[in-house]
C-alpha positions as CSV (number, residue, x, y, z in Angstrom):
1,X,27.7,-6.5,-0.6
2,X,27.0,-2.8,-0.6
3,X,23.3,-3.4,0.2
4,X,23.7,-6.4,2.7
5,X,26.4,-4.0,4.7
6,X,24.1,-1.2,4.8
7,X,20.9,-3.9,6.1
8,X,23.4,-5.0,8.8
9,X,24.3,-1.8,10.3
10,X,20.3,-0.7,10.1
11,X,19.5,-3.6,12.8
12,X,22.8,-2.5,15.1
13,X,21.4,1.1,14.6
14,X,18.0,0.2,15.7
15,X,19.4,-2.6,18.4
16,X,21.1,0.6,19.8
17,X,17.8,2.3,20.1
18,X,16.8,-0.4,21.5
19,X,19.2,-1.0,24.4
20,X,19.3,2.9,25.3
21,X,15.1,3.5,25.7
22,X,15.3,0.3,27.7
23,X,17.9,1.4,29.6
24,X,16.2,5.2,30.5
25,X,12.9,4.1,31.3
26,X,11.1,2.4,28.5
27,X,9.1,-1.0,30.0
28,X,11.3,-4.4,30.0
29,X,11.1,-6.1,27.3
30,X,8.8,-3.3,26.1
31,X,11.6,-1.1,24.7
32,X,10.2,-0.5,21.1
33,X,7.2,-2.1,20.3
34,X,4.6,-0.8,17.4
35,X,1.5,-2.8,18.8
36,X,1.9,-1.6,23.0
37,X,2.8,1.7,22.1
38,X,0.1,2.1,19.9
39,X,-2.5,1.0,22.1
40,X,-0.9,3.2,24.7
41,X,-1.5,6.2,22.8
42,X,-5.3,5.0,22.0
43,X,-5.7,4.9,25.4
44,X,-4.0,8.2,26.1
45,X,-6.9,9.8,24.2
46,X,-10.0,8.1,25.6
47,X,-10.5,5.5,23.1
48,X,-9.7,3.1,25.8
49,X,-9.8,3.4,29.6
50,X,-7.3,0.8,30.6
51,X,-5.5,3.2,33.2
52,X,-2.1,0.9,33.1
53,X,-1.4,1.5,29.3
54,X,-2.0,5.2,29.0
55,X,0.7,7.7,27.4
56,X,1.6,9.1,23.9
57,X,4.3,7.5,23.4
58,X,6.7,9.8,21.1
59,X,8.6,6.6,19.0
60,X,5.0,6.1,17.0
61,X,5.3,9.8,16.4
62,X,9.0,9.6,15.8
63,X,8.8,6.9,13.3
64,X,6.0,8.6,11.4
65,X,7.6,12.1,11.1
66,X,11.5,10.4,10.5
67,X,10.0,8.7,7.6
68,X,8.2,11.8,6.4
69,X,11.0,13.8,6.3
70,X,13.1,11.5,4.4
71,X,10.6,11.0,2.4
72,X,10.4,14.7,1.5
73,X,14.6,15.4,1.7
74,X,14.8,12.2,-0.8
75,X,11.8,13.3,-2.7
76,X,10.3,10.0,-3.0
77,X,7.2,11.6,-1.2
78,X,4.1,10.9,-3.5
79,X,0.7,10.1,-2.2
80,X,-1.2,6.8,-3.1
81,X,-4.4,5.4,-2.0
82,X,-7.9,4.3,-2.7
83,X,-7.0,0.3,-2.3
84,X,-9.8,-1.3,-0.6
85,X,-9.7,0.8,2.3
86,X,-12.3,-0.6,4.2
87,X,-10.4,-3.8,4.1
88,X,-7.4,-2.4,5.4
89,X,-8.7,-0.8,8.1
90,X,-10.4,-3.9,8.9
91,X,-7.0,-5.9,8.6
92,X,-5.1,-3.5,10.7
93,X,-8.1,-4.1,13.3
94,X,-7.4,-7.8,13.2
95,X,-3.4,-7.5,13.0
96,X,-3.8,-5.3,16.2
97,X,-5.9,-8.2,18.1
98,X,-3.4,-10.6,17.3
99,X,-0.6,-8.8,18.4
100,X,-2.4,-7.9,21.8
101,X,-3.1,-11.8,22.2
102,X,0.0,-12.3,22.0
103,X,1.5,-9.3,23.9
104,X,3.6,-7.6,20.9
105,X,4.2,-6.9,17.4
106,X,7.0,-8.6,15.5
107,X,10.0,-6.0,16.7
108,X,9.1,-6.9,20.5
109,X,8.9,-10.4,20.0
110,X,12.5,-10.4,18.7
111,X,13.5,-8.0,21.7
112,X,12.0,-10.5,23.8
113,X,13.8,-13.7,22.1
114,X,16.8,-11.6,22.8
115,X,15.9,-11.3,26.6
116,X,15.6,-15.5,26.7
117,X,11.6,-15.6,27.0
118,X,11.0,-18.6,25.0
119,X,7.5,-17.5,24.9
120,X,8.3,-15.4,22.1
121,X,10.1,-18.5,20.4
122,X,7.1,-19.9,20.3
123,X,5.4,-17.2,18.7
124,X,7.7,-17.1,15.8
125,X,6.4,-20.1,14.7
126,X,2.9,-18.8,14.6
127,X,4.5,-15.3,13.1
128,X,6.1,-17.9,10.0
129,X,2.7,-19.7,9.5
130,X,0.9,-16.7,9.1
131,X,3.4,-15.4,6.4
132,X,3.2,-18.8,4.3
133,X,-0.6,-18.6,4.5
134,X,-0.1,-15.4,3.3
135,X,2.2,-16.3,0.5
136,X,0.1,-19.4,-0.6
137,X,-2.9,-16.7,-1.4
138,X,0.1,-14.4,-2.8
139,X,0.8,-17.2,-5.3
140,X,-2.8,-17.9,-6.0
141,X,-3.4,-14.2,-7.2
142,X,-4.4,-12.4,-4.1
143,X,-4.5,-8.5,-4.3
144,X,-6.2,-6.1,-3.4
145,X,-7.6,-3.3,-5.5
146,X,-4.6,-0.9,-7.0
147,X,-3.8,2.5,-5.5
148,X,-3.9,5.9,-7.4
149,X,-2.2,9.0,-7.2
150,X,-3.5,11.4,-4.8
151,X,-3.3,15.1,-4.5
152,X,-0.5,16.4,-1.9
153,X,-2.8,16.7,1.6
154,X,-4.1,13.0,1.3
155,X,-1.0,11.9,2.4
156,X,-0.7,14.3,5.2
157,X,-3.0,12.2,7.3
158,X,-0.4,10.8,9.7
159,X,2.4,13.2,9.8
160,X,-0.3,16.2,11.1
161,X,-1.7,13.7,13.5
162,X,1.3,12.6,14.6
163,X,3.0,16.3,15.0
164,X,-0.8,17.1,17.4
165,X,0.0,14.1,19.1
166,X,3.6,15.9,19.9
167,X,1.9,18.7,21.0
168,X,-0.5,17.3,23.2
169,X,2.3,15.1,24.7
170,X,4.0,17.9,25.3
171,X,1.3,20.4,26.7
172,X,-1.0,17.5,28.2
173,X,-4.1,19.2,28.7
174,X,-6.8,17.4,31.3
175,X,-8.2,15.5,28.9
176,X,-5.0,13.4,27.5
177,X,-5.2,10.5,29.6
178,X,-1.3,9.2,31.3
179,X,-1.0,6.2,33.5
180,X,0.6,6.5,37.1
181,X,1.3,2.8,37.4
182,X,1.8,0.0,34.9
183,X,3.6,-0.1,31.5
184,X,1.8,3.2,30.7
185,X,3.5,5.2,33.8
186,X,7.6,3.5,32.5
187,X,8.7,5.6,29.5
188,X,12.1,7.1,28.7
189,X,12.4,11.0,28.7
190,X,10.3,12.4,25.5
191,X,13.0,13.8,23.8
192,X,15.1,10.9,24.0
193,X,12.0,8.5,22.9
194,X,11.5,10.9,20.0
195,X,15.0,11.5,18.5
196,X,14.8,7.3,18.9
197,X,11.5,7.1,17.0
198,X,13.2,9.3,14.5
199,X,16.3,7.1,13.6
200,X,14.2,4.0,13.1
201,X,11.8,6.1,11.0
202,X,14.7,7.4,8.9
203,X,16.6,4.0,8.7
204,X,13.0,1.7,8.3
205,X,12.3,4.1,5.4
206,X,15.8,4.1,3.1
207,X,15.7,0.6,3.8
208,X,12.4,-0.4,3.3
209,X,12.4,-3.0,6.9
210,X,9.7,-5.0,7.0
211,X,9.9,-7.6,10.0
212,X,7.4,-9.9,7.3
213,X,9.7,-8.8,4.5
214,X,12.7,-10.6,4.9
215,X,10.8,-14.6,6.0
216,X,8.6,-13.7,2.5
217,X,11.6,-12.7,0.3
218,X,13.5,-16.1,1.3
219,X,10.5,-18.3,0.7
220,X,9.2,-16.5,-2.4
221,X,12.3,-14.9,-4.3
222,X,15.2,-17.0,-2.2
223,X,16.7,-13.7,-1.0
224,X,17.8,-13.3,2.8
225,X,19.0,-9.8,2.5
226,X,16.2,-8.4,4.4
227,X,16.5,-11.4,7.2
228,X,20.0,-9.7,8.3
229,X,19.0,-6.4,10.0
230,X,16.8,-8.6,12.4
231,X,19.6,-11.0,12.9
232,X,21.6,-8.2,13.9
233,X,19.0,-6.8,15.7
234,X,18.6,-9.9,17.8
235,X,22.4,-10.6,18.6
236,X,23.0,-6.3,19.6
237,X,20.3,-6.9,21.9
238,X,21.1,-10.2,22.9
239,X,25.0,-9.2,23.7
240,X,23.4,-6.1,25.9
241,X,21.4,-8.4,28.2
242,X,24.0,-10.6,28.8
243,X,26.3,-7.9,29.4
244,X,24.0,-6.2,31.7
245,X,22.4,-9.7,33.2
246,X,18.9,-9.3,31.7
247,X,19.2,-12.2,30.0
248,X,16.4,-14.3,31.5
249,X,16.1,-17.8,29.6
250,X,12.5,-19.4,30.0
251,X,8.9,-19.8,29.8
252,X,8.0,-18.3,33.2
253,X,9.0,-14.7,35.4
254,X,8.6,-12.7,31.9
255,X,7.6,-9.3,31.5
256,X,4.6,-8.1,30.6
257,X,4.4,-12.0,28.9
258,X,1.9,-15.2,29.1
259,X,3.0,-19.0,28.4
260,X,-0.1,-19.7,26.6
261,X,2.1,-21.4,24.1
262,X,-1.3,-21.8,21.8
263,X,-2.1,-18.3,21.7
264,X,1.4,-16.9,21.6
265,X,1.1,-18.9,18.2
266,X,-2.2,-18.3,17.1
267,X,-1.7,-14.4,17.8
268,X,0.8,-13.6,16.1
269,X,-0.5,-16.2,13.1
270,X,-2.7,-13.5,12.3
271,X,-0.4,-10.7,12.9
272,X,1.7,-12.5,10.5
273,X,-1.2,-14.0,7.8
274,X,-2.6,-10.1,8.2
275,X,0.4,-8.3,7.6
276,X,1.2,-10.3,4.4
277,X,-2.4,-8.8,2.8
278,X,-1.4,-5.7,4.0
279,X,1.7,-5.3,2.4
280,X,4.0,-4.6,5.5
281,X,4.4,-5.2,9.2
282,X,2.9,-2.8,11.5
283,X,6.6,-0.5,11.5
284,X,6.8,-1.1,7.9
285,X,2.8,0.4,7.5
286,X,4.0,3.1,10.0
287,X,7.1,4.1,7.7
288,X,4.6,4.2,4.8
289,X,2.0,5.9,5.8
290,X,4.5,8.6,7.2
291,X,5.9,8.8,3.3
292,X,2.0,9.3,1.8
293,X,0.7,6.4,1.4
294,X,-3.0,7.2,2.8
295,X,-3.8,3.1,2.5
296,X,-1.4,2.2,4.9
297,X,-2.7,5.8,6.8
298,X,-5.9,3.5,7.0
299,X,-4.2,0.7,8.6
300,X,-2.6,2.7,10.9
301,X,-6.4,3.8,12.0
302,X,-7.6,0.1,12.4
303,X,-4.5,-0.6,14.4
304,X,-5.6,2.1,16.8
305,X,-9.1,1.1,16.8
306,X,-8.2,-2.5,16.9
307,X,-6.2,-1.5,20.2
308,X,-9.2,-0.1,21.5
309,X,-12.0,-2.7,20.8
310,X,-8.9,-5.1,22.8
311,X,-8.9,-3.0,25.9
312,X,-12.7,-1.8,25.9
313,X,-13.9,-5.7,25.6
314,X,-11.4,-7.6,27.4
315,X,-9.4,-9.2,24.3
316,X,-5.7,-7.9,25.1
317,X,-4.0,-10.6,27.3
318,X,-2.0,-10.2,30.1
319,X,0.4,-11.5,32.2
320,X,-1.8,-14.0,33.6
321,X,-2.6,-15.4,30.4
322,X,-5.6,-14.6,27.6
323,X,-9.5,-14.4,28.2
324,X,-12.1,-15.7,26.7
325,X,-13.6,-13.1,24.8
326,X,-9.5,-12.9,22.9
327,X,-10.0,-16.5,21.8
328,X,-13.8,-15.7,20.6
329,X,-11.4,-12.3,18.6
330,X,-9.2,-14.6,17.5
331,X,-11.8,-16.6,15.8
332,X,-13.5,-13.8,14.0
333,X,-10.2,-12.5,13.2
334,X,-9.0,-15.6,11.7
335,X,-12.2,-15.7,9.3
336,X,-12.1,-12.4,8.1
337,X,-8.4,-12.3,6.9
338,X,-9.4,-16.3,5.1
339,X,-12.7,-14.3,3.7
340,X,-10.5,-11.4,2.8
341,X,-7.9,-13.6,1.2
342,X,-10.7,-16.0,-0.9
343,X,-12.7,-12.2,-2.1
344,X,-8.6,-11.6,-3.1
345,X,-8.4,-14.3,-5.5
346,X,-12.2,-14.1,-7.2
347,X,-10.7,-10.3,-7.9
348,X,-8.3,-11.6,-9.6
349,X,-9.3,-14.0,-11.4
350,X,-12.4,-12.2,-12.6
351,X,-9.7,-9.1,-13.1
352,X,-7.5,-12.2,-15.7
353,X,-10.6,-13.0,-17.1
């Protein structure tokens, strides 16, 4: 019971962060979300010019120096790496896609179930395929290569990025990009976004949340342990909207949302299939890379040029629904992560032989 309590009280911990950067500014429905705010911040340096989703966004930053500091306090900081990390940057590329066809990462599309936009329901069907697509390769003998100590610095990657990304928030020279209108230009005050960013880092890393984590524990090992903190999440931020009548129950008049019910499937299919070759969900690769793992560092890099390539060639969706050349994204996408998964399995087997 003493773990299960402890699970519980993580998603009321990170509902309540939740509820109060909504409430001081964050977008709607936008409150903390790994794939937006991520892309915001790749737009914020010029890797993007998308003037509406523009800002460093001090939860990313949050997350990865909360988890690094556990890490160190808890001395369970140790640097990995080397794992195919071509692949994984090329997954986190494809993870972003998805997530930006379908307007979210995992943590916002339960925020957004809690708000009543059935849009997201729909994606959580996509989200679960992905996973058992994932898990059938799992079964098969999918891995990628092993990871190897590293000296000290290679897993300072993140955690000095993210600490220049502070200081650039904070001293925004000219050429730091910020939006003045659009989800870019809402944001809660930066102190109150990072101490936020910092909880969920600390909590996601003694944990070990995983959005992915707890649908692949209950299909693989029959354990729904990790499943409760984003139960709890849900109903804290369910209770809130009601409470403050921002519960809106529909398909249409969402935030920042489309009711392509396809693509809110197929996206988040391969944020879901993707994240299961990864390892982790895109907090869960945040949380790692923050406590040294340089492989999930990688990620983190195709995430942010994934975010890019969406905005710079008209793959992100929007409200009005997704474009053309998403769909074509989606496609490649799709066949990389099943070439990714097969090249998996030869490994393996030619590792058995």
């Amino acid at each position: 019971m003493g773990k299960k309590l402890w699970v519980i009280i993580a998603g009321l911990v990170v509902g309540a962060v939740a509820i109060v950067l909504g409430h001081y500014g964050n977008p709607a429905n936008m409150a903390f979300c790994v794939a937006c705010f991520v892309r915001d911040i790749a737009g914020a340096i010029g890797l993007h010019r998308a003037a509406a989703v523009q800002y460093i966004r001090p939860e990313i930053i949050g997350v990865v120096l909360g988890s690094f500091a556990v890490a160190i306090f808890k001395k369970e900081y140790a640097p990995k790496g080397g794992s195919s990390p071509f692949t994984r940057f090329a997954l986190g590329a494809c993870v972003m896609i998805g997530a930006l066809i379908f307007l979210g990462c995992p943590m916002r599309m339960v925020l957004r179930m809690a708000t009543g936009d059935l849009n997201a329901l729909v994606g959580l069907v996509g989200f679960a395929g992905g996973i058992l697509t994932g898990i059938f390769f799992l079964n098969k003998g999918f891995t990628l290569k092993r990871s190897y100590d590293q000296p000290i610095a290679e897993g300072l990657g993140l955690p000095v990025a993210s600490a220049l990304l502070l200081v650039l928030l904070i001293a925004a020279p000219a050429f730091v990009f910020f939006s003045e209108t659009g989800p870019g230009s809402l944001h809660a005050p930066l102190w109150l976004a990072l101490a936020g960013g910092l909880v969920v880092g600390v909590v996601a890393q003694r944990l070990r949340l995983c959005f992915l984590g707890g649908i692949r524990d209950s299909i693989m090992l029959r354990d729904f342990t990790m499943l409760l903190p984003f139960g709890t999440l849900f109903v804290t931020v369910l209770i809130a909207n009601l409470v403050t009548g921002n519960f809106n129950l529909g398909f249409a008049n969402q935030p920042t949302a489309h009711s392509e019910w396809l693509w809110n499937i197929l996206g988040l299919y391969l944020v879901g299939f993707g994240s299961v070759l990864l390892g982790g969900c895109p907090l869960r690769q945040l949380v790692m890379a923050g406590s040294g793992n340089s492989d999930a560092g990688v990620t983190v890099l195709g995430f942010l040029v994934g975010a890019a390539f969406a905005h710079n060639f008209s793959l992100a969706s929007s409200g009005l629904g997704t474009t053309l050349n998403g769909r074509a994204a989606f496609a490649v996408c799709a066949v990389i992560l099943f070439v990714v998964a097969i090249l998996g399995l030869k490994k393996a087997k030619g590792a058995a032989a």
